[in-house]
SEGU-448731 format. One record per residue (C-alpha): residue number from 1; residue in one letter; x, y, z. Coordinates in pm, 1 decimal, always signed. Each point is the difference from the previous one (the first is absolute). Example, Ala and Ser with C-alpha at 12.3 -4.5 7.8 and 13.67 -1.06 7.14 Angstrom:
2
<atom num="1" residu="A" c1="+1230.0" c2="-450.0" c3="+780.0"/>
<atom num="2" residu="S" c1="+137.0" c2="+344.0" c3="-66.0"/>
# end
This chain:
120
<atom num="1" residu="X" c1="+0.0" c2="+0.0" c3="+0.0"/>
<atom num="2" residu="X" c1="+130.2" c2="+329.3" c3="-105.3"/>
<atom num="3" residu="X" c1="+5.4" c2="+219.0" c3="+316.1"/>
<atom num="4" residu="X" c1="-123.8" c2="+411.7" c3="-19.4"/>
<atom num="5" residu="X" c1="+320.4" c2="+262.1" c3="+13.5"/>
<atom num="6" residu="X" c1="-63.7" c2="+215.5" c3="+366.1"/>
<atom num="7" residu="X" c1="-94.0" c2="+291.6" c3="-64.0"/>
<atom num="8" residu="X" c1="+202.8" c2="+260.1" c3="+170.0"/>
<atom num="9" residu="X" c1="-140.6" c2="+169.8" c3="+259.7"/>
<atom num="10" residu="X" c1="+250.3" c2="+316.7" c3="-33.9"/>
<atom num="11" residu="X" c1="-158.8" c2="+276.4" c3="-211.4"/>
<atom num="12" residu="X" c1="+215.5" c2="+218.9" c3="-245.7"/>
<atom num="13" residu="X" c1="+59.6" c2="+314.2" c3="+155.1"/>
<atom num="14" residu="X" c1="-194.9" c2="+195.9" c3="-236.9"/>
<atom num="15" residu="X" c1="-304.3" c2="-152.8" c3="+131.4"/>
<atom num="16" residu="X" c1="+103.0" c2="-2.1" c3="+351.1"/>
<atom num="17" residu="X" c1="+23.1" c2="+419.3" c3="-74.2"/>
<atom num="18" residu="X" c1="-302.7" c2="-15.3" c3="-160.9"/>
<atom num="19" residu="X" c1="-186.7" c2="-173.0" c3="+263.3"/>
<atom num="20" residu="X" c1="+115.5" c2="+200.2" c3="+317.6"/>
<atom num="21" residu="X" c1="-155.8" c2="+332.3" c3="-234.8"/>
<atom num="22" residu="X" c1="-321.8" c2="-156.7" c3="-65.3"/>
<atom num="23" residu="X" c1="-47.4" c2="-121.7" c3="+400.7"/>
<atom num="24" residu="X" c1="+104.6" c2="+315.7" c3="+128.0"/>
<atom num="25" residu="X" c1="-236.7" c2="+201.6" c3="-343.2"/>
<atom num="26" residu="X" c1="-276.7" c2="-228.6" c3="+88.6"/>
<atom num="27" residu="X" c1="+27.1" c2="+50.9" c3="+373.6"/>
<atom num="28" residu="X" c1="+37.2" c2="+398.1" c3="+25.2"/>
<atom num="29" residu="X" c1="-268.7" c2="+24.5" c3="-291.6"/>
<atom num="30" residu="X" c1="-295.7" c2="-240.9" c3="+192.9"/>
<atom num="31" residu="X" c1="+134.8" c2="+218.6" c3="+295.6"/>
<atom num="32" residu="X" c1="-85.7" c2="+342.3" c3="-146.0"/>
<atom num="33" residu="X" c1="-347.6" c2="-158.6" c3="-149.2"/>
<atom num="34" residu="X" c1="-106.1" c2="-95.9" c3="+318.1"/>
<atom num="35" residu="X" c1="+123.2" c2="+402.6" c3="+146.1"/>
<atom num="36" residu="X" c1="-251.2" c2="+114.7" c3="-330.3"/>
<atom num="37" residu="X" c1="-263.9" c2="-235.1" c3="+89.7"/>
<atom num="38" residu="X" c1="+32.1" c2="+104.3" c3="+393.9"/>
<atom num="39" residu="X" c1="-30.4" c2="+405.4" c3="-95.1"/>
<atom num="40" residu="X" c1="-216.0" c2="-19.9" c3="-321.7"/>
<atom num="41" residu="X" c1="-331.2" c2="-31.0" c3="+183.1"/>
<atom num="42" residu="X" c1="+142.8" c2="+360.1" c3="+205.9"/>
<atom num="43" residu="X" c1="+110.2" c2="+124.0" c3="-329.6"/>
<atom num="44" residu="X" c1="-327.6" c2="-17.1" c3="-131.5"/>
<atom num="45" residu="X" c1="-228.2" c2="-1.2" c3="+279.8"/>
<atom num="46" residu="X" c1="-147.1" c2="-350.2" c3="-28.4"/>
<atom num="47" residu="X" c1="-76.9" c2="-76.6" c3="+340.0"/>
<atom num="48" residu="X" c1="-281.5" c2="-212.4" c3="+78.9"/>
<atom num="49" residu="X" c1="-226.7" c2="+45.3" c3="+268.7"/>
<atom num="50" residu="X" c1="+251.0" c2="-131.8" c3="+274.4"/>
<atom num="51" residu="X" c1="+276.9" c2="+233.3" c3="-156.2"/>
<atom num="52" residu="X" c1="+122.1" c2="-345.0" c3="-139.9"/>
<atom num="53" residu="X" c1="+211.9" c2="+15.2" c3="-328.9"/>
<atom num="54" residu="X" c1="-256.7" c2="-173.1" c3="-259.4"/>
<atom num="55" residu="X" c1="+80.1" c2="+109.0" c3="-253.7"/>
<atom num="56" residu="X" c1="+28.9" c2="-242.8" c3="-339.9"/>
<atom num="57" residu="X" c1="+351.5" c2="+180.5" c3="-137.9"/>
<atom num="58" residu="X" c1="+136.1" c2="-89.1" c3="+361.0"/>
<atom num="59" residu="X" c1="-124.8" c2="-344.2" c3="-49.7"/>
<atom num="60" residu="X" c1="+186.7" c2="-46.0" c3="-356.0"/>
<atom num="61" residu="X" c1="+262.6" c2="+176.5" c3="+144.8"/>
<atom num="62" residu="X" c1="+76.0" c2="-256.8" c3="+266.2"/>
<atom num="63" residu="X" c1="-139.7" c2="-268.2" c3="-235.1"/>
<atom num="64" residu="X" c1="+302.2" c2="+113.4" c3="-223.8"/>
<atom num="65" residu="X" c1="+255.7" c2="-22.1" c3="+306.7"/>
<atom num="66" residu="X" c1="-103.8" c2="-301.0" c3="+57.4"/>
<atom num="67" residu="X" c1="+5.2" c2="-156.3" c3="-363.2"/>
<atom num="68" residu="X" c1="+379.1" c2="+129.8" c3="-4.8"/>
<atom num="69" residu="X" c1="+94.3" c2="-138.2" c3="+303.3"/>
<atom num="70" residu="X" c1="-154.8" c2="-372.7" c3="-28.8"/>
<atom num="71" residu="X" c1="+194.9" c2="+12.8" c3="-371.3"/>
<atom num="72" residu="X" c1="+271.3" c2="+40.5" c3="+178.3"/>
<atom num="73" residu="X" c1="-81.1" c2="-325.9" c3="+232.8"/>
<atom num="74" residu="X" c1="-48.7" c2="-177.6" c3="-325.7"/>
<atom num="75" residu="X" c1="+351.8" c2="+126.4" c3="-98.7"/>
<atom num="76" residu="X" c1="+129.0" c2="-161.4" c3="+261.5"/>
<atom num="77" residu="X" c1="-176.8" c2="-309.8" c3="+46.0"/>
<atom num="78" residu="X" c1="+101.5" c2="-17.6" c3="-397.5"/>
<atom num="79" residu="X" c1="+332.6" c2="+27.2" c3="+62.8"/>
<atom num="80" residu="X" c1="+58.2" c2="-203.9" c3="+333.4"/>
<atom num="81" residu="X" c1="-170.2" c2="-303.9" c3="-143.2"/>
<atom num="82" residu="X" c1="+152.1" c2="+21.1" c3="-345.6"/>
<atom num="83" residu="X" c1="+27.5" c2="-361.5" c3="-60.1"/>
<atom num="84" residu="X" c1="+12.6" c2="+29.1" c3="-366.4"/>
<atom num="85" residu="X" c1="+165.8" c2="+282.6" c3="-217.7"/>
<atom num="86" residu="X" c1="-369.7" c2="+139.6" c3="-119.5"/>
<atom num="87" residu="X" c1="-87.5" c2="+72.3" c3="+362.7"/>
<atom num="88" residu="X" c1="+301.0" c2="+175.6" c3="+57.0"/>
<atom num="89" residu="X" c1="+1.3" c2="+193.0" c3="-363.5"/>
<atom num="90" residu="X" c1="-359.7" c2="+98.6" c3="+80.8"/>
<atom num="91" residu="X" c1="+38.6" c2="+177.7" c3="+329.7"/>
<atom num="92" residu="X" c1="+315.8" c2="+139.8" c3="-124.8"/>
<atom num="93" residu="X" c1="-214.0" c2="+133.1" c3="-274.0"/>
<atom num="94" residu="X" c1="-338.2" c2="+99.3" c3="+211.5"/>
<atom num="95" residu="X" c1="+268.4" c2="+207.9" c3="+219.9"/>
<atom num="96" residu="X" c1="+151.1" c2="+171.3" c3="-321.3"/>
<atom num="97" residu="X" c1="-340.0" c2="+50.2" c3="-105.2"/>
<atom num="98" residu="X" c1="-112.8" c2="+196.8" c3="+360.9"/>
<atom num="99" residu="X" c1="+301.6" c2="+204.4" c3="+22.3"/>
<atom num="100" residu="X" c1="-69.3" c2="+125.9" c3="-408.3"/>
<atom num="101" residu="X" c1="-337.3" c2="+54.0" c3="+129.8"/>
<atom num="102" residu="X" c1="+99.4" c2="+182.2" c3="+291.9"/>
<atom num="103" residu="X" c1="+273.2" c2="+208.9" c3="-141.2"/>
<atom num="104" residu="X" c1="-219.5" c2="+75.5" c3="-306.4"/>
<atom num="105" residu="X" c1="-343.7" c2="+140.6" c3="+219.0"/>
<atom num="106" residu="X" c1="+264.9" c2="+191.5" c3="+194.9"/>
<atom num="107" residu="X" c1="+149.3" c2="+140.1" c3="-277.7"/>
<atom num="108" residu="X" c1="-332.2" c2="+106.3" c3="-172.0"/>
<atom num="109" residu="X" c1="-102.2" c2="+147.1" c3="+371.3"/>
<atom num="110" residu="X" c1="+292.0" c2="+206.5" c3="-1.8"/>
<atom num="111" residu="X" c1="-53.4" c2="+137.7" c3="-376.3"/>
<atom num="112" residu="X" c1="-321.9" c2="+48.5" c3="+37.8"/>
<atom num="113" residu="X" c1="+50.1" c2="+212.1" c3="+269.2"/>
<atom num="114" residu="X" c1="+258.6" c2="+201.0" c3="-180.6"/>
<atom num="115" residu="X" c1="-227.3" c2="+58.9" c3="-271.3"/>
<atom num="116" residu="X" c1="-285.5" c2="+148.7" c3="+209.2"/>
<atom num="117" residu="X" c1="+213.6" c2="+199.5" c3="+187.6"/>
<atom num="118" residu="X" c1="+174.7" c2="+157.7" c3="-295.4"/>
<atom num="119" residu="X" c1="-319.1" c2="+82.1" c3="-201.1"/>
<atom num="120" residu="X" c1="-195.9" c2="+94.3" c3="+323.9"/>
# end
């Protein structure tokens, strides 16, 4: 019986790079979502009747902190139980993927707050 090469559990250092900016991205982003979702019902004045946040963009705004933060989980489970090569290559991927994400939304924040306040 022909027996299955190890895979090596050491990651090219690219990746490793790659992955310690997407954890720390994905962390510090879910972290400022759930600050927005905390002051967006002040922000505009969505209190309910027990001056409770209720309000639905809180809601998707934690929603959204959560959704980045359990792909992350997935990330890792991914990559701690890569018994095969796909495994592996996919959470290497679904973590390249987040961080372009991240980068990307941050990026369009930032120039689309230039843009207003230069033609304001």
């Amino acid at each position: 019986m022909k027996q299955m090469p190890r895979l090596s559990r050491r990651l090219p250092v690219g990746w490793a790079i790659a992955l310690s900016f997407d954890f720390l991205a994905t962390v510090l982003t879910a972290l400022v979502l759930c600050a927005l979702g905390l002051l967006l019902p002040g922000i505009t004045e969505d209190y309910g009747p027990a001056t409770e946040p209720t309000s639905p963009r809180a809601l998707a705004v934690f929603l959204a902190a959560l959704a980045l933060v359990s792909s992350l989980g997935g990330t890792g489970v991914l990559l701690s139980r890569a018994g095969t090569g796909r495994s592996r290559t996919l959470g290497l991927w679904l973590s390249a993927v987040r961080l372009g994400l991240i980068v990307l939304s941050a990026a369009a924040f930032v120039a689309y707050g230039v843009v207003t306040v230069e033609f304001a």
